[in-house]
C-alpha positions as CSV (number, residue, x, y, z in Angstrom):
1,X,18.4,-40.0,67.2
2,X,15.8,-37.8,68.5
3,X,18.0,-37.8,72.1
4,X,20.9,-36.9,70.6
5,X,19.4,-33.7,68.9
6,X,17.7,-33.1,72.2
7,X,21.5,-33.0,74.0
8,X,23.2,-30.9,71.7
9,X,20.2,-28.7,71.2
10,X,20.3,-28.7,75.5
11,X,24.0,-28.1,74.8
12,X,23.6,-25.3,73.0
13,X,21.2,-23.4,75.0
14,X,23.8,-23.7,77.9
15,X,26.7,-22.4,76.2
16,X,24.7,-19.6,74.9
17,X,23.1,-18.1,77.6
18,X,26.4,-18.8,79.9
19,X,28.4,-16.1,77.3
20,X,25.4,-14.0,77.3
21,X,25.9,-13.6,81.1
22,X,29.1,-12.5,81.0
23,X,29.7,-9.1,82.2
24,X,31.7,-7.0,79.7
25,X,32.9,-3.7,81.5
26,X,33.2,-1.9,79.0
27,X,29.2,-1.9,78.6
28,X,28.9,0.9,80.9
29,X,31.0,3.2,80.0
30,X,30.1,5.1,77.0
31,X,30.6,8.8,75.2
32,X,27.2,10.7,75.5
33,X,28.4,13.8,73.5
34,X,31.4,15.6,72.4
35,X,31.5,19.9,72.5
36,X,34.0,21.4,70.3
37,X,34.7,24.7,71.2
38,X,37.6,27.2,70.4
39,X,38.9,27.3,67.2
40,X,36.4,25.0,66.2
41,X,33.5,28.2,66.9
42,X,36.2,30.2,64.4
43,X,37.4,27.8,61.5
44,X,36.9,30.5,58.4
45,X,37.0,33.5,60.5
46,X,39.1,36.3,60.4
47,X,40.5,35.2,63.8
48,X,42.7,32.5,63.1
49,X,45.2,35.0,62.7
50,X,45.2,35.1,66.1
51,X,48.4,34.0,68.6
52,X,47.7,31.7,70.7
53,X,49.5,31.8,74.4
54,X,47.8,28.7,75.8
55,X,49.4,25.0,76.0
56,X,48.3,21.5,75.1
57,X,46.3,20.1,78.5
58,X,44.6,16.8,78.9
59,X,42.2,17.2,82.1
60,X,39.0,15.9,83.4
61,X,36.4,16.9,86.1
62,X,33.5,14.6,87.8
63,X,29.7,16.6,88.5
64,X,28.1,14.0,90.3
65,X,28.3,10.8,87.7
66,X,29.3,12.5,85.0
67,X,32.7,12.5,83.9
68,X,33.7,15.4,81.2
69,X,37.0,14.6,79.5
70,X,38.9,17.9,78.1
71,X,41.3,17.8,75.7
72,X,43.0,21.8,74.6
73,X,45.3,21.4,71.7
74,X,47.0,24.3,70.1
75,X,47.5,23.1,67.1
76,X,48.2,24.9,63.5
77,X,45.3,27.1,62.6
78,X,44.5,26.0,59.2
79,X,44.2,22.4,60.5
80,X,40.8,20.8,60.0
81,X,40.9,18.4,63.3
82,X,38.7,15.5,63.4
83,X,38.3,13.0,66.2
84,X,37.2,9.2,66.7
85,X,36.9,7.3,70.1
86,X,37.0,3.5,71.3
87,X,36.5,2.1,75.0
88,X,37.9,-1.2,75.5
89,X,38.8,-2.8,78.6
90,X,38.1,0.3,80.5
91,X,40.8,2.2,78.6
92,X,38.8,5.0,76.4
93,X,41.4,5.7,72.9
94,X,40.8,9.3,71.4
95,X,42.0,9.8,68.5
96,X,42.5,12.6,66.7
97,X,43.5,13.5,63.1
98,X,44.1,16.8,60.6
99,X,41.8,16.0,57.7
100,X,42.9,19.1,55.9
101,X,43.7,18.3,51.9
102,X,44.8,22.1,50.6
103,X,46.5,25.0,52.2
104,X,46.9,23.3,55.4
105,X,49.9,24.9,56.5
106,X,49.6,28.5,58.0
107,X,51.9,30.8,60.2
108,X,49.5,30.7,63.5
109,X,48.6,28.3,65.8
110,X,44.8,27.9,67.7
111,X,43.5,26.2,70.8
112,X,41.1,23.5,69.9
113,X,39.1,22.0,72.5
114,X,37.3,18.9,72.9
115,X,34.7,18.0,75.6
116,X,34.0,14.6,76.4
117,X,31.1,14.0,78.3
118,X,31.3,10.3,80.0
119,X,27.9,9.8,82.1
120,X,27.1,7.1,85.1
121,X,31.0,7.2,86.0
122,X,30.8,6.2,89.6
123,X,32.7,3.2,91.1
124,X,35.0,2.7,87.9
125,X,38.6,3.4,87.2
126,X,39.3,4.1,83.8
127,X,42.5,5.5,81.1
128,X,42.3,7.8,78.4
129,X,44.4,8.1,75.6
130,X,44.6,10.5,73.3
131,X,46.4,9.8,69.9
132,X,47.2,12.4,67.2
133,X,48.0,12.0,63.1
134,X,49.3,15.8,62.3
135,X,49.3,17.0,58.9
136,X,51.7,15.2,56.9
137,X,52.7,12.0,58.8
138,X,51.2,8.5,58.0
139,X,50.4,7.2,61.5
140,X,48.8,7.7,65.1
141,X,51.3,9.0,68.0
142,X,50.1,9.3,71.8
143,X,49.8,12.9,72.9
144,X,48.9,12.4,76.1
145,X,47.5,9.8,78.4
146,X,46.3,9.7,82.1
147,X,45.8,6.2,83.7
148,X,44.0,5.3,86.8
149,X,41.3,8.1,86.7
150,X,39.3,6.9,89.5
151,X,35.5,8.3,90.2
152,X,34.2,9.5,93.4
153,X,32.6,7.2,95.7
């Protein structure tokens, strides 16, 4: 009895530290922060007033091995824009969604922007997706996406 314990127990070990070995590539890649900038810096200012002349743009730039990830929305002005983010399988899912519960609809439009800074981005090919829920609507639709960013080597 005491052999058969011994085997599974031996069993069991193996099959344990065989899935702990397993690389997972999405382990490395990681948000360190987010900058919000734009209208953000002017929510319950007098500027929202403002026209905006800019467009939506989904763009990225590498600094070495860091990887920031911009996202400029124009979006209505008395939207109240929150964001989430999951990496999986190398493809990193933004999304993005008006959280706004009371006068949420107003005759301007403003440039949000988003910053995502993704450090230690060398040697890795990755996806970003960026999903929106406006104002109104009940589920997530992709904005924009760019595949196959690819860091320098």
């Amino acid at each position: 009895m005491k052999n058969i314990a011994f085997y599974f127990s031996a069993i069991a070990m193996f099959l344990i530290s065989c899935n702990e070995n397993v690389s997972n590539p999405d382990v490395n890649l990681s948000i360190l922060k987010v900058e919000y900038s734009g209208c953000f810096s002017t929510q319950g200012n007098s500027l929202k007033s403002e026209t905006v002349q800019n467009t939506d743009s989904l763009y990225y730039s590498i600094d070495k091995e860091l990887l920031s990830l911009h996202i400029d929305l124009v979006y209505n002005c008395c939207g109240i824009l929150k964001d989430s983010a999951v990496i999986k399988n190398n493809v990193v899912s933004i999304y993005i969604y008006d959280s706004c519960l009371q006068n949420c609809l107003c005759k301007c439009t403003c440039l949000f922007k988003f910053n995502y800074s993704i450090p230690d981005f060398t040697q890795k090919t990755a996806d970003f997706k960026v999903y929106l829920k406006s104002y109104g609507t009940k589920d997530y639709l992709i904005w924009k996406e760019m595949k196959g960013v690819i860091s320098k080597q």
